[in-house]
N, C-alpha and C positions, 0 to 999 in steps of 0.2 A: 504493500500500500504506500509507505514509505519514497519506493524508488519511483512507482507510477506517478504520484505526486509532483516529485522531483522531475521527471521528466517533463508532463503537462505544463509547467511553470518554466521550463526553459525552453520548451517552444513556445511559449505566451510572450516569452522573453524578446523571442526573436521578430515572431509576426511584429509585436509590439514596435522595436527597433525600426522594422520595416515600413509598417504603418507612418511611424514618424519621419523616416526619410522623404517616403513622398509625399506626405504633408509638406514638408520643406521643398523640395522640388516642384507642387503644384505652388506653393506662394510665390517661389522666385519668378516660375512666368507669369505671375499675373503681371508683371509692367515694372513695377519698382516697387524697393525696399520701402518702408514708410513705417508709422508708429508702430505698427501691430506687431512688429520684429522683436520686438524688445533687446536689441543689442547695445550691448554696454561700449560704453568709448573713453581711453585714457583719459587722464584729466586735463581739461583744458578749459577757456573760457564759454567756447560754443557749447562743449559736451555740459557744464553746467548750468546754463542759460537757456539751451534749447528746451529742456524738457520742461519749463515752465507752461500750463495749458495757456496762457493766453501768448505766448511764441511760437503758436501751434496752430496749425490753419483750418484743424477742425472747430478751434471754438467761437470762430467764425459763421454764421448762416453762408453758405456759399451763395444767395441769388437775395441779393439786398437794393434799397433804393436808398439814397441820402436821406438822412435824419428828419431833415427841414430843411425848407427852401435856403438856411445859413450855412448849408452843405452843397459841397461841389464835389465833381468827380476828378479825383488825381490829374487821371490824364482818357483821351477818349479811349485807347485801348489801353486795359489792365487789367492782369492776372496773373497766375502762378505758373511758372514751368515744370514740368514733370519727368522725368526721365523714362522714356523707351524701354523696353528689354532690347536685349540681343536680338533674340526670336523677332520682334518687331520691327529692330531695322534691316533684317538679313530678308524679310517677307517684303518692304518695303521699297530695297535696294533689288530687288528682283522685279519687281513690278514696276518703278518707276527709273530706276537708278541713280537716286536719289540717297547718301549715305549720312547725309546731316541734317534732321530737324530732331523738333520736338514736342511733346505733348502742350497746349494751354489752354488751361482752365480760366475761365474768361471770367472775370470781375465786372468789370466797366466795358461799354461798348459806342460806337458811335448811334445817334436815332436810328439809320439805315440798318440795322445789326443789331436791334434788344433781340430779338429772337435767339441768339448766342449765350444771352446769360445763364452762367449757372453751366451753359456744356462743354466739354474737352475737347477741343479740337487740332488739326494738327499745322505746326507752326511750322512752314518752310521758305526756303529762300527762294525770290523771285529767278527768274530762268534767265538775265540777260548774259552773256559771259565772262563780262568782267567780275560778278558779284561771283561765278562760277570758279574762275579761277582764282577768287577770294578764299573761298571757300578749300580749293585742293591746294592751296601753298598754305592755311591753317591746320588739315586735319593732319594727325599724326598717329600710330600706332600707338597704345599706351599700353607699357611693359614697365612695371616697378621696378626699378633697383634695389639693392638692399639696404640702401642709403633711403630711400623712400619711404622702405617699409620699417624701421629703425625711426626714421624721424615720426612715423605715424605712433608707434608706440609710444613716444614721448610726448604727445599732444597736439602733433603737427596736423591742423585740418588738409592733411593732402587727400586727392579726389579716389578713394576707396573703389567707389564703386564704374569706375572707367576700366580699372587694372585690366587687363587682356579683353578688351575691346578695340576693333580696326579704326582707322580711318575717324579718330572722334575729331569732331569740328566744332564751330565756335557754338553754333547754337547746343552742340550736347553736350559740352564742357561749359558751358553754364546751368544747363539743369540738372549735370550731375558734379558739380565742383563742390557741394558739400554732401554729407552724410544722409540727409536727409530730402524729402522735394518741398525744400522752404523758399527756394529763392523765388519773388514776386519784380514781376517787371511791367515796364511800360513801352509798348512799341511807335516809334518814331517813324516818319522817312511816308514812304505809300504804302500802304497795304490792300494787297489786293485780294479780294475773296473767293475761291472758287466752291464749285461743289462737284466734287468727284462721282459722284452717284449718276447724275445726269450732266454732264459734258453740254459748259454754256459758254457766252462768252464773259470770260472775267469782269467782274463789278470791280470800279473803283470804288474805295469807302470813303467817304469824306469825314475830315476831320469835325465833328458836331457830338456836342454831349449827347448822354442817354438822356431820353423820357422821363421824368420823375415816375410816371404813372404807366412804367416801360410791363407791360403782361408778365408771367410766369414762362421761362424759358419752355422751348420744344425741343427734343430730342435731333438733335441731326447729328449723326456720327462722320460723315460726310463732307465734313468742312476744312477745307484748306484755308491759310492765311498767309496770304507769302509777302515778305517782306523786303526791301531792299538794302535795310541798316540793322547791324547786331539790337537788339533788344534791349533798353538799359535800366540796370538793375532799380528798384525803388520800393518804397514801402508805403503802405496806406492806401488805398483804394478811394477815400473819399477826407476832403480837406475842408477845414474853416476858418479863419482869422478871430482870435477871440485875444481877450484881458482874462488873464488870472484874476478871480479876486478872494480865494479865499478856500482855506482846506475845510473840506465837509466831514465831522465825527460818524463815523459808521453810527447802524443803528445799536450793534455789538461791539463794545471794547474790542473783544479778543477778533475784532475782523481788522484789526487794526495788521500791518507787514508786522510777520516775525522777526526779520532781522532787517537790517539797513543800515546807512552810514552816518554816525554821530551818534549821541546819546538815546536812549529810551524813554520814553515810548519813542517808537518810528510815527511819522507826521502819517493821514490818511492820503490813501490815494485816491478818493474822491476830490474833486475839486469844483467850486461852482467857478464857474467861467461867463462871461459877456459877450454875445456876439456884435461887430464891427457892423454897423449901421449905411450902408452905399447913401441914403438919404440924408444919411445928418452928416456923413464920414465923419462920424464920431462913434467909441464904441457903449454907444444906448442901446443896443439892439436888445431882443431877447435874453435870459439869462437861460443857463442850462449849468446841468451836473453833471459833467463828463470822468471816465478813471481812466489814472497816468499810474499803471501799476508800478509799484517796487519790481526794479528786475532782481533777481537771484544774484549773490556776489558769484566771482566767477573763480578758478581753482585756486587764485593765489587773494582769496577774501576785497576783492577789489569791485567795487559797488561800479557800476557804469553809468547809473543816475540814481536821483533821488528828487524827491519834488520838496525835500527842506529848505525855506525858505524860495519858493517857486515865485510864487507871487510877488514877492519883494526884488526881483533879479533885476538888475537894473539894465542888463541886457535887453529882458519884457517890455522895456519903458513903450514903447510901441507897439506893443500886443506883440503874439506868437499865432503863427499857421500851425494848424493841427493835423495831422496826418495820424487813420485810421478807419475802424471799420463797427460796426455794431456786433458785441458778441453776442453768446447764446439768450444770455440773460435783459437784451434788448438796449443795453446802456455803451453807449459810444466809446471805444477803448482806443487808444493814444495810442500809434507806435512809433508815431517818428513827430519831432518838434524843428523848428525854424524861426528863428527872430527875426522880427518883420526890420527892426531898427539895421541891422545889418545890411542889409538890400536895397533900401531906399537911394534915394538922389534926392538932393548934392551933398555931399560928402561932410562930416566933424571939422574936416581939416584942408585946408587946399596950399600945397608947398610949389611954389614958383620958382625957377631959375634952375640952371643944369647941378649944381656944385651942390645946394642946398637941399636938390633932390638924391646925389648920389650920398650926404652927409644921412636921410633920414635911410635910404636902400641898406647901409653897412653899420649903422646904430640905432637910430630914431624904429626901426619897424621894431625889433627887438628890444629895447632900453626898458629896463625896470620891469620885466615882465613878470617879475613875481611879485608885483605889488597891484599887477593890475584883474586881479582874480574876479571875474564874476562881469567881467566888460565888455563890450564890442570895441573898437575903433574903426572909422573908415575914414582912408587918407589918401587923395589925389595927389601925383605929382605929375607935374608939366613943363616941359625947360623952354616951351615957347610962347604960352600963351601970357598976356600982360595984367590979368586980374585974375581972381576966381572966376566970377560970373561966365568970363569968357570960356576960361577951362572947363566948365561943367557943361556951357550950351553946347560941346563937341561931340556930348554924348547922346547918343537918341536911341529913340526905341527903335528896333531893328538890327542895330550893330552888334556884329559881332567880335570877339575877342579871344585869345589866346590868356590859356590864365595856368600861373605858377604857384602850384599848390605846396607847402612847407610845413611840417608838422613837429612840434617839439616832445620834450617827456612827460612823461605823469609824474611829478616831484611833490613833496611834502614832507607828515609825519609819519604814512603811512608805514607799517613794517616790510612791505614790499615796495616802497617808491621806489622810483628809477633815480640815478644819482650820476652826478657828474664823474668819468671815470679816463685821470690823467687831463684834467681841465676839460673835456669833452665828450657832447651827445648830440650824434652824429644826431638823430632824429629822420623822419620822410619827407621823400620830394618826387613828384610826381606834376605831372602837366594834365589840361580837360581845356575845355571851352565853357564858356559865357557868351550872354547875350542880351539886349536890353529888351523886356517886352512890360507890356501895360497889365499890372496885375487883376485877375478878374474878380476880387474884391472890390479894390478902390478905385481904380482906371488910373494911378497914377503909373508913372515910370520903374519897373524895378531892374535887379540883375535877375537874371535867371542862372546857375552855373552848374557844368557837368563834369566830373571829371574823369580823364582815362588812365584809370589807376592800373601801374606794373606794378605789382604790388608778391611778393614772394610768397608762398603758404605759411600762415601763421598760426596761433592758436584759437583765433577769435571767430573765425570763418570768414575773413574777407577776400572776397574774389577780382581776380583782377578782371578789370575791362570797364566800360560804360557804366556809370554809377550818376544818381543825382546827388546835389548837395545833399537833401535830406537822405539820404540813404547812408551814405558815409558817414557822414558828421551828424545828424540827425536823432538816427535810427536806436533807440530807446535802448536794445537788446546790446548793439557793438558797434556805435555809434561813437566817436571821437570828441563830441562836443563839449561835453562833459568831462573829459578825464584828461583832454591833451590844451594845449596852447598851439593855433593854427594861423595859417598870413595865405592867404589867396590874394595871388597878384592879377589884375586882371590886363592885360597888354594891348592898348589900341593902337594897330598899326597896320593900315592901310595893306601895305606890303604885304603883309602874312595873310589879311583875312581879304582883303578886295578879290573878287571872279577878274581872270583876266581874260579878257575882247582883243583877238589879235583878228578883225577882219570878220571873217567868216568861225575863224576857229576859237571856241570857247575854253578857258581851262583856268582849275582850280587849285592853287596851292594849300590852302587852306583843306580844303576835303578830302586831299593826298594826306594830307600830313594826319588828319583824323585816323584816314585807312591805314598808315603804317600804324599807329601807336596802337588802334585796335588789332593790329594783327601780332604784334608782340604781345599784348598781352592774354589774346588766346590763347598762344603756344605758352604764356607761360601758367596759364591756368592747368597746364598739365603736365609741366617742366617739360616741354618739349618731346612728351614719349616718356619723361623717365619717370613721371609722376610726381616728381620734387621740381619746385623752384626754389634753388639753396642762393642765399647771398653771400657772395664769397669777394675774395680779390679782385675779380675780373667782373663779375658782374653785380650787378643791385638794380635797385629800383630807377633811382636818378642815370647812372649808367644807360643803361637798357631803355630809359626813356630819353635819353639825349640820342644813342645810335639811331633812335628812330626819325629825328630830326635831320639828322646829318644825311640819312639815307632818301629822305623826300627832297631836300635841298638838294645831294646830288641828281637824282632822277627828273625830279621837275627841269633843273637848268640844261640836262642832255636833251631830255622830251622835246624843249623849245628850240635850242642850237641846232638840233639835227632833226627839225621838220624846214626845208626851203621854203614853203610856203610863209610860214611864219617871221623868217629870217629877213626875206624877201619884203614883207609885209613892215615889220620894222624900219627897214632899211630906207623904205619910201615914207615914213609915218614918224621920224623920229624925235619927234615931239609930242606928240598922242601921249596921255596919262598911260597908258597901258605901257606904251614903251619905256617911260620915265619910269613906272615904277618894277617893271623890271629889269633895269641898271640899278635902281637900288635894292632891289634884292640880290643881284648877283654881288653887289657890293657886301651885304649884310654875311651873303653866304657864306664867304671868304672871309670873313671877322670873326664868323660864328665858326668856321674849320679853323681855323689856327685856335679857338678857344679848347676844341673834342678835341683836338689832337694836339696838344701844345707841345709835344713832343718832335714835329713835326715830321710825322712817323704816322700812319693811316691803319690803326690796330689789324690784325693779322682775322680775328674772328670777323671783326665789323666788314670788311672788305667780303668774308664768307658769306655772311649774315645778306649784303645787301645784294649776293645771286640769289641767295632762298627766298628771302622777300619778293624780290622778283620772277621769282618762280623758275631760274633758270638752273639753278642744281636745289631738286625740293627731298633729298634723300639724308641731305647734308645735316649733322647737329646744328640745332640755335644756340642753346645755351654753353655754357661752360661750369661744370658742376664740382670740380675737382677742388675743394677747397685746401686752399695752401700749396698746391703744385706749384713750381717753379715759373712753369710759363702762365698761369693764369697774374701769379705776383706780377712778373714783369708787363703782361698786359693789361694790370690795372694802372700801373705806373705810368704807362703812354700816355692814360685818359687821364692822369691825375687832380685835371680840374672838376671833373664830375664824379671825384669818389666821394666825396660829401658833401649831402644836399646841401646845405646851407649856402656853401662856398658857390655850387653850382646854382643855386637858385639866386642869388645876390648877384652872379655875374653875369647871369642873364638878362637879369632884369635892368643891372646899369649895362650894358651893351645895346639892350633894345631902345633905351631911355636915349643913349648916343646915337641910334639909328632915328630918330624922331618921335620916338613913342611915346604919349604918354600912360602912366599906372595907377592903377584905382587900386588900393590895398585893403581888403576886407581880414580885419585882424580880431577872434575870438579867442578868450584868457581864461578856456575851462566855467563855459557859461553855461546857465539854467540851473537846477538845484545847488545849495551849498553843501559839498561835501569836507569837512572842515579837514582832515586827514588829507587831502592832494592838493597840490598850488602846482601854477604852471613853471617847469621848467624849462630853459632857453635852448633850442640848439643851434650848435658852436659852428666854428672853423676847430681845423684839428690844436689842441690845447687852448681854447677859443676862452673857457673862462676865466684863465690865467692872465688879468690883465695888470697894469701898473698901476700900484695905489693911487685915489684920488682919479681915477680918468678911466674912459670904455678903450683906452688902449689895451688889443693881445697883440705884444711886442712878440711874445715867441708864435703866436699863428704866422704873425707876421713874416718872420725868419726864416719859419718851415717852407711856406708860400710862395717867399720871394728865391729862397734855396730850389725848390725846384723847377720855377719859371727859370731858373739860370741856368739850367743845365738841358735846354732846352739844342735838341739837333739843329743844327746849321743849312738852311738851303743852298743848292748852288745861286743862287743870287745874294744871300746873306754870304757868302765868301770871297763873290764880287766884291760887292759893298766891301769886305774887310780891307779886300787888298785894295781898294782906291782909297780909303782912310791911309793905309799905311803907307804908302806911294803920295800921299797930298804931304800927310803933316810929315815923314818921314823926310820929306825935300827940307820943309819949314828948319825941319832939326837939325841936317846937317848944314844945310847954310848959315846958321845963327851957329852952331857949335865949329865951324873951322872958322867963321870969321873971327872968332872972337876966342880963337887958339883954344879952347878946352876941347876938343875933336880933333884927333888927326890919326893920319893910315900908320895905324901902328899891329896889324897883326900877330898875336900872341904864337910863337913857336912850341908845339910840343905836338908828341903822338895825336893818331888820330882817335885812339881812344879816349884819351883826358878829353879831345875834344867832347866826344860821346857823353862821359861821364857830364862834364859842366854841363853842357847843353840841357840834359835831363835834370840837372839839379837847378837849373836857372827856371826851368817851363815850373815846374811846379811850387820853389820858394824863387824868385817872389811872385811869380806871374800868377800863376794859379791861387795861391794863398793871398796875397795882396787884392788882386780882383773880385776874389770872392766876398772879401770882408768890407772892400771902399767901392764896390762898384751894384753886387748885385743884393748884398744886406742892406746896404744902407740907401738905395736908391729903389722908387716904387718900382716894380713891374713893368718896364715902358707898354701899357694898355691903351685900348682906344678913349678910354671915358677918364681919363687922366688927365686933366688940364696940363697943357706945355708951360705954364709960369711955376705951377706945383710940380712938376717934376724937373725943370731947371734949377729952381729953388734946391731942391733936394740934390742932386744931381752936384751944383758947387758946392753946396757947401761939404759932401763928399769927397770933392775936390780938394776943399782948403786940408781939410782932414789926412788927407792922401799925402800933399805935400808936407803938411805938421810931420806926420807920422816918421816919413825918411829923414829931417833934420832931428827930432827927437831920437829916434831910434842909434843913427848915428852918435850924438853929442852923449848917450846912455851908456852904448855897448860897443862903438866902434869909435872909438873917438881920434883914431888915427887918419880916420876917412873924414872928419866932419869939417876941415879945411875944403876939402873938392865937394863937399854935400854941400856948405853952406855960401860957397860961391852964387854970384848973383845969375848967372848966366847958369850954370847946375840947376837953378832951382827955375829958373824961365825955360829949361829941358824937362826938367819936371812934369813943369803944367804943361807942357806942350803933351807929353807921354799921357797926364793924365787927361785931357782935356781928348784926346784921340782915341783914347780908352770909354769915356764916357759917350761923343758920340756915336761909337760902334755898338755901344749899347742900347742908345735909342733906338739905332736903326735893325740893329738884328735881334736883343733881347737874347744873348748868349753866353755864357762865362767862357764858351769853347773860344769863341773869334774873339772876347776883347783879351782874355789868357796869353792870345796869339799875337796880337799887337802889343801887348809886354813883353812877350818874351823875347820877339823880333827886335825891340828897343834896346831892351837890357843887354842881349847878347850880342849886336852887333856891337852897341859898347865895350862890354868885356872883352871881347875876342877879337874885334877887329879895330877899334877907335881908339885903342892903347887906355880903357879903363882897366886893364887888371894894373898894368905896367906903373899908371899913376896911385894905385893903393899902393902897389910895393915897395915904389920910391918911398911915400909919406911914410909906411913903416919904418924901412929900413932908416929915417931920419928920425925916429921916435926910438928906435933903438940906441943908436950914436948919442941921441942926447942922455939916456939914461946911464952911459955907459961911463 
């Protein structure tokens, strides 16, 4: 009985096991992974934040109308992406051949399209072939490394569920770049609607809100939506403009947040709010009780909002836009906030003149930024215009803008704040677009801004690619607004954003340079195949989003030169704004490559990177993942003005500003809730908050900066230039030095190795060591946005220094020599040497060529002008006398 038992229970065992296998088997094809899995995930900020039910999209009614007419819809089209199975696109790619879209679940619709609400349909890319071959130089095989699968165990949100899937592209590597099918978007550009069922001809949708009073959706499984622009990320389905005025006590204590940041009780996350009045534009409107839930701290106890002190934010001072949705319980839940004070027109602050504006670009954006907690600032600057008034009326609804996004630490008391490490925090920098539109609350002027985050795999869950302000910085759950100190620069400059009309032929710099950054940061939504985007040496965020510049810039300027039409078309038109402005973009170009490449050296991957881009070797690695390899160091070295943001963000913006630009700077200091535990931290130049007491001087960034702008490679025309410096003043020298007897042909006799030996010992002391300390430390950078009086200035008085330095040093240590040093005609060879020195430094910006023209000076002295012969005399008379 015993053993029959025992048997029966281990085939129950087994069915059992079986049973549950394909249980497991039938869930995975149903489409995607989602809550019902219950699968646990290392710790991380996402893995603790997501599983809150209101971060959860069932607690949502899927088929909603705005609250009240003080509600609008995010955007016309919005909903959630979902990701595919395999099975789905392999039946899919059979049938259409088609290997990129995705499932969306429709939120908001335009009137033409309530009948969508509430159903899933499938999101794919319009069929022209440029968007096609968008599409095959993004998709990549994804295979883990075990660098991938290592970094996931530690917390890394890298994209799980891609791992050995083909051909994933941008639309799948957005719906499946996190754990979960959370990511919510808004589609831009056209979209065109088919229905597969019955084969019609394509509907355009036109962009128009939903119905308030939009039916109960119908079922049509059937539904195509093709798009011609990546999808970009957002949150909230439906928006309002309201005043905080006040936390509302639950009906129950204990509904009060269990935990949150500051002291207990935690403040309620009911709030009665005021809605903005279009009639009175004041905010009298209605009141309401909207909840701004506590988010969950996340793995290192680090809160990402709180609505303590909400109402008091002086951020608020101009109401906040609400982004969200109705949950189950029918009360309006907050997932993403925006302050309206931010956005507005005309600006806190308007700084005129070029010098004054580069003085606020490298101190003024950052100065005192831990004093300024809980603030917006917005600061115009403009090197042309002759008042405020003027500078603001430049701006109008419509315009578009390039905008430089910079983000600092989370610093404080917290026991996890981030902290200055060796004077510096590196901090993110990343590029998006703005653009001025008329808000559909108030009809005044606002910004509108997006950005196209390269952004590495983190722990938070942020995805690179197309993001709105509010999603980023916003977004309640991992949202930036709150916990970081951020500078959106927004850059109006004709140049970059104007369509260029050559004739007949139309084209956009601007919409290139989108298409690159978006396509970088698809590939690296999935490390390029390897499943990880690691920041290392060679690549980052700021990096990888400058390559993408550099590679539109080259491409655009080839596109244009080598179409004859075009050329031709100039040629007869050279006066046309279109022509003029692109002469000065080719000019910009060339300012903007010597800045990526200051090395003057065209990195060995970026030169890869821009066949792949161009689709012309698509087999090729993007990224570079090998942290710490030898070649990735030395390739971050070439780029070394874009290894940190800061540096790289600040030289962009004074470069554009010298191109004619002017910058609108939207600066937020860890605003909305006060969380008393974080205050904003600054990020640096490298040892950036190492400065000299009493002053925003970092002498040693300084040093580092100017150290290796000088060791900067030589063009053949920078050795031109050397040798016509050396050949000019080299005449001046010997003629002033034979006239006046202290020069003459006295060539030094000895082996040709002693020759060898000086030679090498003259290039490097003094040439090399003197240069380096009086020519490239102590003198700016010769840069473009450098005023020539400010770097003359600097420049001689280097000089006087240079000359002190050789009578001092002599009258110190040599004082045998300091009769021929302190000769008056010695010291007028001097300045000629140093004076020959400094402007080859203007002009080439190299320790290698100005090294050269010392070395040239000194040694034809030595060895050939009888300067050893004249030390030896004065010795050998300094001996005799002591003798």
């Amino acid at each position: 009985m015993q053993n029959g038992w025992s048997h029966w229970r281990g085939r129950s065992r087994r069915w059992l096991g079986l049973g549950l296998i394909a249980l497991l088997v039938i869930v995975g094809l149903q489409g995607t992974p989602g809550w019902a899995n219950g699968r646990s995930f290392p710790p991380s900020q996402y893995a603790a934040t997501i599983t809150a039910p209101f971060n959860q999209p069932s607690d949502y009614p899927l088929v909603q109308t705005p609250p009240s007419s003080f509600y609008r819809p995010t955007a016309a089209w919005f909903g959630r992406l979902i990701l595919p199975s395999v099975e789905q696109y392999q039946q899919w790619a059979k049938a259409t051949a088609e290997t990129d879209w995705a499932w969306f679940e429709v939120y908001t619709a335009p009137a033409n399209a309530q009948n969508l609400l509430g159903q899933t349909v499938r999101l794919a890319w319009a069929k022209q072939p440029f968007l096609q071959q968008y599409v095959s130089v993004a998709s990549r095989d994804v295979r883990f490394t075990e660098r991938a699968k290592s970094d996931f165990q530690h917390g890394i949100t890298n994209p799980i569920r891609l791992d050995g899937r083909n051909q994933v592209g941008p639309l799948q590597s957005v719906a499946g770049g996190l754990f979960h099918d959370v990511v919510a978007v808004q589609l831009r550009g056209t979209i065109t609607l088919e229905e597969t069922v019955a084969p019609a001809s394509p509907v355009i949708i036109q962009s128009a809100e939903p119905a308030p009073d939009a039916p109960l959706p119908k079922p049509n499984p059937a539904i195509v939506l093709r798009v011609d622009r990546e999808p970009v990320q957002d949150v909230g389905r439906f928006q309002a403009l309201v005043q905080f005025i006040e936390a509302v006590p639950p009906v129950a204590p204990a509904s009060l947040p269990p935990h949150c940041p500051g002291n207990h009780p935690c403040p309620s996350d009911l709030l009665r709010v005021r809605h903005y009045n279009p009639q009175t534009k004041q905010f009298d409107g209605p009141e309401d009780v909207i909840r701004i839930p506590q988010q969950p701290a996340d793995h290192n106890g680090v809160f990402n909002m709180t609505t303590r002190e909400l109402a008091n934010s002086p951020a608020g001072a101009a109401g906040w836009y609400i982004y969200g949705a109705k949950a189950q319980d029918g009360r309006f839940t907050v997932q993403g906030l925006r302050p309206r004070s931010l956005f507005r027109l005309p600006p806190q602050e308007t700084i005129l003149g070029f010098n004054p504006g580069l003085r606020y670009i490298r101190q003024g954006n950052w100065q005192a930024v831990e004093n300024r907690k809980g603030t917006v600032q917005t600061v115009l600057v403009d090197a042309d215009a002759d008042s405020p008034a003027t500078a603001v009326k430049r701006w109008n609804v419509g315009d578009r803008f390039f905008l430089l996004h910079l983000f600092g630490g989370r610093g404080g008391t917290h026991e996890k704040a981030e902290t200055f490490i060796l004077g510096t925090y590196a901090g993110h920098s990343s590029f998006g677009v703005a653009t001025i539109m008329q808000d559909p609350f108030t009809t005044e002027p606002i910004f509108d801004a997006d950005y196209i985050q390269v952004y590495g795999n983190t722990p938070d869950g942020t995805l690179s690619g197309g993001q709105t302000w509010t999603h980023y910085m916003g977004n309640l759950r991992r949202g930036f607004m709150g916990i970081r100190p951020v500078s959106d620069g927004l850059v109006k400059l004709d140049t970059l954003t104007a369509d260029y009309n050559f004739g007949d032929t139309k084209l956009s710099f601007f919409n290139e340079l989108i298409t690159q950054l978006s396509l970088v940061a698809a590939r690296y939504r999935i490390g390029d195949g390897t499943g990880n985007s690691t920041i290392t040496s060679a690549t980052s965020c700021v990096q990888d989003s400058a390559q993408a510049v550099f590679h539109t810039l080259l491409r655009f300027r080839q596109k244009i030169e080598s179409n004859p039409d075009i050329v031709k078309w100039m040629a007869e038109n050279p006066n046309d704004p279109n022509t003029q402005r692109f002469i000065k973009l080719v000019k910009l170009g060339q300012d903007l490559k010597q800045q990526l490449t200051p090395m003057g050296v065209v990195r060995w991957d970026w030169e890869q990177n821009a066949e792949i881009l161009t689709g012309v070797e698509q087999q090729q690695d993007f990224l570079s993942i090998d942290d710490f390899h030898p070649r990735n160091l030395a390739t971050g070295l070439i780029s070394w003005r874009t290894a940190m943001p800061r540096q790289a963000q600040d030289e962009f913006a004074m470069l554009f500003l010298r191109h004619g630009a002017a910058l609108w700077f939207l600066r937020t200091n860890i605003i909305g809730g006060n969380d008393p535990g974080l205050a904003p931290l600054e990020p640096t130049l490298i040892f950036g908050a190492w400065r000299l007491p009493f002053s925003q001087v970092p002498l040693l960034s300084y040093l580092v900066i100017r150290t290796f702008g000088g060791v900067t490679i030589p063009t053949g025309w920078d050795w031109l230039t050397t040798m016509a410096v050396l050949v000019g003043f080299g005449t001046i020298a010997l003629v002033v030095g034979f006239s006046q007897g202290i020069l003459r042909w006295q060539p030094w006799q000895a082996p040709w190795y002693r020759y060898g030996g000086t030679l090498l010992r003259l290039l490097i002391v003094p040439a090399l060591l003197q240069e380096y300390v009086f020519r490239v430390l102590l003198i700016p950078y010769p840069k473009t946005w450098i005023s020539g009086w400010i770097w003359w200035t600097w420049a001689l008085l280097a000089l006087g220094l240079f000359v002190a330095f050789q009578l001092g040093y002599a009258r110190l240590l040599h004082r045998s020599r300091y009769p021929i040093v302190a000769h008056p005609m010695c010291i007028s060879l001097m300045t000629i040497l140093g004076l020959a020195c400094t402007l080859t430094y203007r002009l080439t910006g190299s320790l290698w060529t100005i090294a050269i023209v010392h070395w040239v000076f000194v040694s034809a002295w030595w060895l050939l002008l009888g300067g050893r012969q004249q030390v030896q005399q004065l010795e050998k008379q300094k001996l005799a006398k002591l003798a």
